[in-house]
C-alpha positions in Angstrom: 6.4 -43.8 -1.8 9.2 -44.1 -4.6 6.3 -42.9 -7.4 5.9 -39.9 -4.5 9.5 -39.4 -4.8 9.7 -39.5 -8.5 7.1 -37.0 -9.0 8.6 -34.3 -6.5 11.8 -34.5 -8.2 10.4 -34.1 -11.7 8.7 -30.9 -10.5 12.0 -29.6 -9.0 13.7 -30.7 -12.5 11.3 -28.1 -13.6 11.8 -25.9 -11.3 15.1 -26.2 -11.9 14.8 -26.2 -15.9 12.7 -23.0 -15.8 15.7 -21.3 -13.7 18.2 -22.3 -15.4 16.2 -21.4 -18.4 15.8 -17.5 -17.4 19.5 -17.3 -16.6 20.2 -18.2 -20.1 18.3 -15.9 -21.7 19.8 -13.5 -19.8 22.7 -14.5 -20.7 21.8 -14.7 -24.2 20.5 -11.0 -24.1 23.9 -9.5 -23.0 25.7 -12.2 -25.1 24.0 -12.8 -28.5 25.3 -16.8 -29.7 25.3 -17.9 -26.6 21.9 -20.5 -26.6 23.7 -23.5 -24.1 21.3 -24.7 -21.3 22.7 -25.8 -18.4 24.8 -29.7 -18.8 24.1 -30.5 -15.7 20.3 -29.9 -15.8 20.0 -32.3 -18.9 22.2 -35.1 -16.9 20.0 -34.7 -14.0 17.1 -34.8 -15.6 18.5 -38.2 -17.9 19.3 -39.5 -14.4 15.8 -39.2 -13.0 14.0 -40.3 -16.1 16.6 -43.9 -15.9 15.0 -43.7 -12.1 18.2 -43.3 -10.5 17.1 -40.4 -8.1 19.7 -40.1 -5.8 22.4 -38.8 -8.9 19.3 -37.0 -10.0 19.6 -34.8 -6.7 23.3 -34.5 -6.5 23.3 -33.6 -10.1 20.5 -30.8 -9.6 22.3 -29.3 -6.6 25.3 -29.0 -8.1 23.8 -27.5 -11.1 21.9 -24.5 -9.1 23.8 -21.7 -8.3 22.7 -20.0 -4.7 20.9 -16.9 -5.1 17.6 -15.5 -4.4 15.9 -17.0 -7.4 16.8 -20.6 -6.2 16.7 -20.4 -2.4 13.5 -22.1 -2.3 14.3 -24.8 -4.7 17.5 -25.5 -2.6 15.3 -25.9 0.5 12.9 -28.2 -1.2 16.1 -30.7 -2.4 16.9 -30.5 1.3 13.8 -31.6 2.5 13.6 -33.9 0.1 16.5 -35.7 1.1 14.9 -35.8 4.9 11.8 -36.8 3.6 14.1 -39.9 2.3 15.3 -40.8 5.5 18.7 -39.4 4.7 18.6 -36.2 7.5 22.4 -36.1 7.1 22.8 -35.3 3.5 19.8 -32.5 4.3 21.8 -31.3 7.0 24.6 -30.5 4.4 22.3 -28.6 1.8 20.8 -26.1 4.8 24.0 -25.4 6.3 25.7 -24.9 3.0 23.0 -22.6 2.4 23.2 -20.5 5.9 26.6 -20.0 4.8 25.5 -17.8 2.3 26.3 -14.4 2.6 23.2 -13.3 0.4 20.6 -14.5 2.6 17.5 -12.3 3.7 17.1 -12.5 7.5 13.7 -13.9 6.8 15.2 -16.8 4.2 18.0 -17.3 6.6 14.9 -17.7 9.6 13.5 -20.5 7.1 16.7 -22.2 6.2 17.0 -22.4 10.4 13.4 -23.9 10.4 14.6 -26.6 8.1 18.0 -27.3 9.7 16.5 -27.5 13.1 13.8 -30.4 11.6 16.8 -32.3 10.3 18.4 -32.1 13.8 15.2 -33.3 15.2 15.1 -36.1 12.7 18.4 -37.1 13.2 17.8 -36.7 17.1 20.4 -34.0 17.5 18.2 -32.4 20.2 20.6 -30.1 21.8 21.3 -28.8 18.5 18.0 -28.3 17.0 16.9 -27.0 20.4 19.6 -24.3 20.4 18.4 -23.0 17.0 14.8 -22.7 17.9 15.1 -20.9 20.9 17.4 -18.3 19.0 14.4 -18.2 16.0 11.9 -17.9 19.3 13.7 -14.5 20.2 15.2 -13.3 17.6 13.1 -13.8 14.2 10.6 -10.7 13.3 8.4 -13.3 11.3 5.3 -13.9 13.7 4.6 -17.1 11.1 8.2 -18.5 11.3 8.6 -17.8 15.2 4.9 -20.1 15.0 6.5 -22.7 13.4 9.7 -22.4 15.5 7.2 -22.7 19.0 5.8 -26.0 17.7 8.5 -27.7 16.9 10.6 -26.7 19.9 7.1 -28.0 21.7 7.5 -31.3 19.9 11.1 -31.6 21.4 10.4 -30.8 24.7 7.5 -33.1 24.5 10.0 -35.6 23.4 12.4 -35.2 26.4 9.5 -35.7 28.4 10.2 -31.6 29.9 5.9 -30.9 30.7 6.5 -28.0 32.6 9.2 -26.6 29.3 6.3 -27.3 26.5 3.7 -25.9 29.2 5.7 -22.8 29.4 6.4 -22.5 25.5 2.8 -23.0 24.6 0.4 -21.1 27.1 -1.3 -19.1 26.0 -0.8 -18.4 22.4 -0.6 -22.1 21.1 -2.8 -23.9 23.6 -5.5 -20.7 22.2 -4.8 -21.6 18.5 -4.3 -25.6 18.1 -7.1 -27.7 19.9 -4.1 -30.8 19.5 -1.6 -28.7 21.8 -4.8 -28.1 24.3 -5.0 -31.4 24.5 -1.7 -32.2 25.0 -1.0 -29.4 27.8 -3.6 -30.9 30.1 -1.6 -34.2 29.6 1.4 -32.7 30.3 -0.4 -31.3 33.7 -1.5 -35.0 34.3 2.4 -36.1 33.9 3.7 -33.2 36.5 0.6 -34.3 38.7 1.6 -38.0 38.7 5.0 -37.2 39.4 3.8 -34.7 42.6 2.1 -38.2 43.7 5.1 -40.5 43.3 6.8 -37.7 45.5 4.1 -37.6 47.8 2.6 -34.2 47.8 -0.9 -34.4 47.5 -2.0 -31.4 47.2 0.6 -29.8 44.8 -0.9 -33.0 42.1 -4.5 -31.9 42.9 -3.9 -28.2 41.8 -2.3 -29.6 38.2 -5.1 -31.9 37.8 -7.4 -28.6 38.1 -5.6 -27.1 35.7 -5.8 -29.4 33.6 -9.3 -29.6 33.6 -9.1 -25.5 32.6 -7.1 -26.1 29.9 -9.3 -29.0 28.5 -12.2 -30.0 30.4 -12.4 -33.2 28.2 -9.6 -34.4 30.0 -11.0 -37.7 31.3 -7.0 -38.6 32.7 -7.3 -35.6 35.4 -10.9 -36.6 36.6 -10.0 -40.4 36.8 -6.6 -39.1 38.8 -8.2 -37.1 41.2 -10.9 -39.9 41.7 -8.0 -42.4 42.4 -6.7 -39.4 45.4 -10.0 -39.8 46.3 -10.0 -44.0 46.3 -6.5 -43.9 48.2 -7.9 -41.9 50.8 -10.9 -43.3 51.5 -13.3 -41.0 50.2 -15.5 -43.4 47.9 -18.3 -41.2 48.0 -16.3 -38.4 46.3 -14.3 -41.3 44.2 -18.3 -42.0 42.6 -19.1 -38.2 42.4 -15.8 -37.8 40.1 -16.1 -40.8 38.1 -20.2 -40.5 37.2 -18.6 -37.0 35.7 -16.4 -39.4 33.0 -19.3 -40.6 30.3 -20.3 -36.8 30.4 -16.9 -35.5 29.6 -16.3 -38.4 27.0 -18.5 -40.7 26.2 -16.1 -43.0 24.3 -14.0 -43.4 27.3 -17.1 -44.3 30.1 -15.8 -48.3 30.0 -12.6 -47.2 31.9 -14.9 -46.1 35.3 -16.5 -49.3 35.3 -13.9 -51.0 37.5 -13.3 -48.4 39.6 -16.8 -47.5 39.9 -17.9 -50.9 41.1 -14.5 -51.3 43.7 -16.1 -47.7 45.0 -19.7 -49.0 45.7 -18.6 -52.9 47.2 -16.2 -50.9 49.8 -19.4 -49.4 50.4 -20.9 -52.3 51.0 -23.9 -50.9 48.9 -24.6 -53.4 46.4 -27.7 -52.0 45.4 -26.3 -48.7 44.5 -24.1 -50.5 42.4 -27.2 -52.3 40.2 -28.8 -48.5 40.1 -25.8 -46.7 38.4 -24.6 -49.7 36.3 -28.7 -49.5 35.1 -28.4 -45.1 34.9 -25.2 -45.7 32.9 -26.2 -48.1 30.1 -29.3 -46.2 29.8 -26.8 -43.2 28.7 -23.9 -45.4 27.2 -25.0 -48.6 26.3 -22.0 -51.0 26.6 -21.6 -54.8 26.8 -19.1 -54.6 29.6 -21.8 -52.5 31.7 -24.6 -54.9 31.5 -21.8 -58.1 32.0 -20.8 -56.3 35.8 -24.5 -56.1 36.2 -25.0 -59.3 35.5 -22.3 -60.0 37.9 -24.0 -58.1 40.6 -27.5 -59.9 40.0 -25.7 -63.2 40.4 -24.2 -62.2 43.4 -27.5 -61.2 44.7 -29.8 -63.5 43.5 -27.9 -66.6 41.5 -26.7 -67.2 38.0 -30.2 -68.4 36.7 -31.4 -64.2 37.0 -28.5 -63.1 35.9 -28.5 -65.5 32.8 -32.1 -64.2 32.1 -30.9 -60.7 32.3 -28.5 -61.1 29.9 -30.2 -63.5 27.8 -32.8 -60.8 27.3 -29.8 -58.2 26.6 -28.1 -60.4 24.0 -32.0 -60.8 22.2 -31.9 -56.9 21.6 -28.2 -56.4 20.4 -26.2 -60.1 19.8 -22.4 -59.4 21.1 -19.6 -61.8 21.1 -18.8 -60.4 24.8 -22.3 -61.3 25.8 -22.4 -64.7 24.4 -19.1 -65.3 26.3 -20.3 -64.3 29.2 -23.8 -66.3 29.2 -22.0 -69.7 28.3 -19.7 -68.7 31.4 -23.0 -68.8 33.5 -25.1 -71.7 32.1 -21.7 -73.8 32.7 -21.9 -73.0 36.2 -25.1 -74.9 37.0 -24.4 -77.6 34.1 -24.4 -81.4 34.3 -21.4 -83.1 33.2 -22.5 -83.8 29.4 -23.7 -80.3 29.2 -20.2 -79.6 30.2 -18.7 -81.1 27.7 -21.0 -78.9 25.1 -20.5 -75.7 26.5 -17.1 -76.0 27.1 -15.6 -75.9 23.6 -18.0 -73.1 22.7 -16.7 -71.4 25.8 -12.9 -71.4 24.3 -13.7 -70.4 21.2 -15.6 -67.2 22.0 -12.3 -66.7 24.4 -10.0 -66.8 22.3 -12.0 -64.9 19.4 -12.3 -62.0 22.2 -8.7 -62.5 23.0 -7.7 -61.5 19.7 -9.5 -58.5 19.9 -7.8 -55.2 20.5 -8.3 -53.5 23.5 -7.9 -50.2 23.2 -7.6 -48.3 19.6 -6.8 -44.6 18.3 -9.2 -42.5 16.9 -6.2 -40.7 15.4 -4.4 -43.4 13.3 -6.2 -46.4 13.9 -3.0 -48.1 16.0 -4.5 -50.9 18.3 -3.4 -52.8 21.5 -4.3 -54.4 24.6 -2.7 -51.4 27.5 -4.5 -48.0 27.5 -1.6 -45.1 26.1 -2.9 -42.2 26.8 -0.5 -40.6 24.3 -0.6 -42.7 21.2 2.8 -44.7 20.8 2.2 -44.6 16.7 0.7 -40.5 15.6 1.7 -39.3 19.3 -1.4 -37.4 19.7 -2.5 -37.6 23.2 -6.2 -38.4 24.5 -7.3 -40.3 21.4 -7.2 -43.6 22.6 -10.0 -45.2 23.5 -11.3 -48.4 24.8 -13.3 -50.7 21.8 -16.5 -50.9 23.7 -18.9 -50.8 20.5 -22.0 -53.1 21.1 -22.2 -55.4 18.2 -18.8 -55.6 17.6 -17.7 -56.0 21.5 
């Protein structure tokens, strides 16, 4: 990061150098004898070669007049300062700049851009709010009105205000950006949950359909509506909903498993149970699906089948999750010295699998053990999924 920093401000030293250069010349060219470069450039650029960046960028601000020529390279020095974690001291730069008389309504629209980002930074939402909305309605650069819609998204988004992003984005930016599709149908999932906490039904049903227009990969809305479904009593429509899931994403079909087997024992249909557990490893095979199978063979028919079932399982593709699982059933029908075998094997496999994440993003890699269906570290939403892989389960 500090060699990152180094390099960006040598570039704006040249920047700076070559500006500064012209000027002279200039100056030289109506003045004949005068051949001075700017002081301050040469100080700047001794502070920065010593490594002492932040008198480097005081020293190059002060140096640069504010004119068309150097607008830009102002702007960069801001964000450079944001980019350092010092949003307060960018702040200064951009506002010292909109102050500026000079200013082009399109250079005075970028400066806003970059003022509003060190609001956001800062968390001076109100403020950087304000500025956006005005850039929204009153720029006549479609690019810089773009950029001015996804940022005030990314507020919104922040305050937790769905139906305020919703109404920004649709239908221009859920059209353009598949990450703001994504993200609309989750904001539809967060109005829909909040319909169900108030206990309107029917009002969370319609944003869950929604959501599925908007993104039809939206696993969140199916497994909601198959939940409505669960609460009131419909398990046959609760099965048709989640059997949809692997379909829509087959990274994501572990999360129905639960569900899917409360659905089928209210049903008292064991048997149906075996037959889609068998349909759905066929399709995704997982380590957890053939585990609740082996579950419901026990159930049925002891834990010597169900150990042969998974005993022939684990011969195909070894897992950690499997091999747990089998020294879970041969301890049930152990003698006492087997017992005392099986049961330190038993704790180690445990407390290898306990170790093991949960749920990961696809995104940025972050890892955990709750399900986030917007990712805590990259905030994208929909990316996290459960670690279900077969070998490494």
């Amino acid at each position: 990061m500090y060699d990152l920093l180094l390099l960006a401000l040598l570039l704006a030293a040249v920047a700076i150098g070559w500006w500064l250069g012209r000027r002279e010349r200039q100056a030289t060219d109506d003045q004949p004898g005068q051949h001075t470069l700017s002081r301050d450039y040469f100080v700047g650029l001794n502070y920065l070669l010593n490594e002492q960046p932040d008198r480097a960028i005081e020293t190059f601000v002060a140096a640069l007049e504010v004119n068309s020529d150097t607008i830009e390279t102002h702007i960069a020095l801001g964000n450079l300062f944001r980019s350092r974690g010092e949003a307060d001291r960018a702040v200064k730069v951009h506002q010292n700049l909109l102050a500026r008389p000079t200013l082009t309504p399109a250079q005075g629209s970028l400066v806003q851009i970059e003022l509003a980002r060190d609001f956001l930074n800062l968390g001076l939402l109100d403020r950087a709010e304000k500025l956006l909305e005005n850039l929204i309605h009153e720029s006549s650069d479609d690019s810089q009105r773009q950029q001015a819609k996804l940022l005030l998204v990314d507020l919104l988004e922040r305050e937790k205000e769905w139906q305020a992003a919703l109404d920004v984005s649709q239908p221009g930016l859920i059209r353009q950006y598949d990450n703001i599709k994504r993200a609309a149908a989750h904001w539809l999932c967060e109005l829909a949950e909040r319909d169900l906490d108030s206990a309107s039904p029917s009002l969370a049903r319609k944003k869950l359909r929604q959501a599925l227009n908007v993104d039809h990969h939206c696993i969140r809305a199916t497994l909601l509506l198959a939940r409505m479904e669960h609460d009131t009593g419909h398990y046959k429509a609760e099965l048709k909903l989640l059997k949809r899931i692997p379909g829509q994403d087959p990274g994501s079909a572990a999360l129905i498993l639960e569900p899917l087997r409360d659905a089928y024992r209210l049903l008292n249909d064991e048997e149906g149970l075996e037959k889609a557990l068998k349909e759905m490893n066929e399709k995704v095979p997982m380590t957890a699906t053939v585990i609740m199978l082996a579950e419901s063979v026990q159930r049925r028919a002891g834990h010597l089948e169900a150990a042969e079932l998974l005993q022939e399982e684990m011969t195909r593709t070894p897992s950690l999750r499997g091999l747990d699982y089998l020294i879970h059933l041969y301890q049930q029908n152990a003698s006492s010295e087997e017992q005392r075998v099986l049961a330190p094997l038993n704790e180690h496999t445990r407390a290898l699998l306990d170790a093991r994440p949960r749920f990961r993003c696809g995104q940025c890699g972050f890892s955990g053990t709750e399900l986030h269906w917007q990712c805590p570290s990259c905030r994208q939403w929909g990316t996290t999924r459960p670690v279900m892989g077969r070998k490494s389960d």
